[in-house]
N, C-alpha and C positions, 0 to 999 in steps of 0.2 A: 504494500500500500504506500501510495505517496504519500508528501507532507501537505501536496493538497487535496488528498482525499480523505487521511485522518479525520480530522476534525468536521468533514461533511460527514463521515458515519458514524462518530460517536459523540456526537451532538446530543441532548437530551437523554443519554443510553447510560448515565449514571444512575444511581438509584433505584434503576428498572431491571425487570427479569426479562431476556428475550428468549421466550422458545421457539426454533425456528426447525421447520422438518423438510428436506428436498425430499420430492418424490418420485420426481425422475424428468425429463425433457421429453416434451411434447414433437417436438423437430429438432434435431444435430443443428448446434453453436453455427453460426455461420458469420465470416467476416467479411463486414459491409464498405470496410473503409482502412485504408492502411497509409502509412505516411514516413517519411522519413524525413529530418531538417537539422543543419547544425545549428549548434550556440554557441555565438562571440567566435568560435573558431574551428577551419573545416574539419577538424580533428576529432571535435568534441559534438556527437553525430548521437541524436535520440531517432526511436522510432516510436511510434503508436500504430494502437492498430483498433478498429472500433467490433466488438464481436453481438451480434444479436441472438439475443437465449430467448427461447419460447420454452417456459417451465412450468410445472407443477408443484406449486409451496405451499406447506402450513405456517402461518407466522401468528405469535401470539404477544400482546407485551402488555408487562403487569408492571401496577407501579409499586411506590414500596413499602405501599398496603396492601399486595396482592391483589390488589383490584384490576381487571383487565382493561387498558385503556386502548388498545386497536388491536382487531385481526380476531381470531379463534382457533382453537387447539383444534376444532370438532371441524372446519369447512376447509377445505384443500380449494386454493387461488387457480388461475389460467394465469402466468405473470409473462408480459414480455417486456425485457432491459434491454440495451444497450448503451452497454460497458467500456470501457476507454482504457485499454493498457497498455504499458510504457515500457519502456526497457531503454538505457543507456547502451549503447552499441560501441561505443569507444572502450566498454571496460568490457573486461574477459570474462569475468566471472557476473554478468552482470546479468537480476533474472529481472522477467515479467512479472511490472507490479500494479495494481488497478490504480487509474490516473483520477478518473471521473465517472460520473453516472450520464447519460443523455436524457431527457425524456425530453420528446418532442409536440410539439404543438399539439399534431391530433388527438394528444393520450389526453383523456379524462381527468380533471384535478383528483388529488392525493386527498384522500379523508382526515381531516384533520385530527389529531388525537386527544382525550381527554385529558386537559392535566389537572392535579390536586398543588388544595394550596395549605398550608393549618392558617384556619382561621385567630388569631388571638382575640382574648377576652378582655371584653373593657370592665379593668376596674372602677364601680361606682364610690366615688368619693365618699365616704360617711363625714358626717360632722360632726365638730368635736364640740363637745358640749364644753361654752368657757367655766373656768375654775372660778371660786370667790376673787382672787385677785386679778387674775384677765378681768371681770367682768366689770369691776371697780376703774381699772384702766383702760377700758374699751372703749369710753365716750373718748378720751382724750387719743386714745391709739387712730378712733378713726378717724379725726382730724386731721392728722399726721401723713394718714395715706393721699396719696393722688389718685385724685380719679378722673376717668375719662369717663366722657357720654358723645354717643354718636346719633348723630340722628339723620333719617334718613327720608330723600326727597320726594 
């Protein structure tokens, strides 16, 4: 995996459980696009190549309540991707790593997924009932204070 693909796949995928199941290819991976280009120098020579999967997947994701926030363990997808992978061609040892994801115009938008949030609790202020000597110094304390008044048009 690239360093610009990292963080497109594990976006959101903290705190989550992903159970995901292949089930096999509907049609053999077919490459739809291939390419080769240097950078800064002709030496220094990347390829990519774009591969189209027609597959069959279960994907389920639970957040970290267990609550399932997209997909299902029980319903098996029709999914079709096309995948972006890269390889450095200047270095020997160098392998094929997934660049990017495609999806293109005609596909369907993406479901968005449920997220949680913890809601926090409003503490209600109680009031404190003043002592004998607050109470004796209260006229004069609240002289003391500033007050604003806003009023409005």
């Amino acid at each position: 995996m690239t360093e610009r693909a990292y963080p497109i796949v594990t976006h959101q995928a903290h705190r989550s459980t992903i159970r995901w199941h292949f089930l096999g290819s509907l049609e053999p991976p077919r490459v739809v696009h291939a390419r080769c280009t240097d950078v800064i120098t002709t030496d220094n020579i990347f390829a990519q190549i774009t591969v189209r999967f027609h597959t069959k997947q279960i994907l389920a994701v639970y957040d970290r309540f267990g609550r399932l926030q997209h997909g299902s363990e029980v319903v098996a997808r029709d999914v079709l991707e096309y995948v972006v992978f890269e390889k450095h061609i200047a270095n020997t040892y160098g392998i094929w790593r997934i660049h990017d994801k495609i999806i293109p115009d005609w596909m369907p938008p993406r479901q968005p997924t449920l997220k949680t949030y913890k809601i926090e609790e409003i503490k209600e202020e109680e009031e404190a009932t003043p002592s004998d000597k607050e109470s004796k110094d209260g006229v004069a304390a609240e002289l003391e204070k500033p007050s604003i008044s806003v009023a409005h048009a």
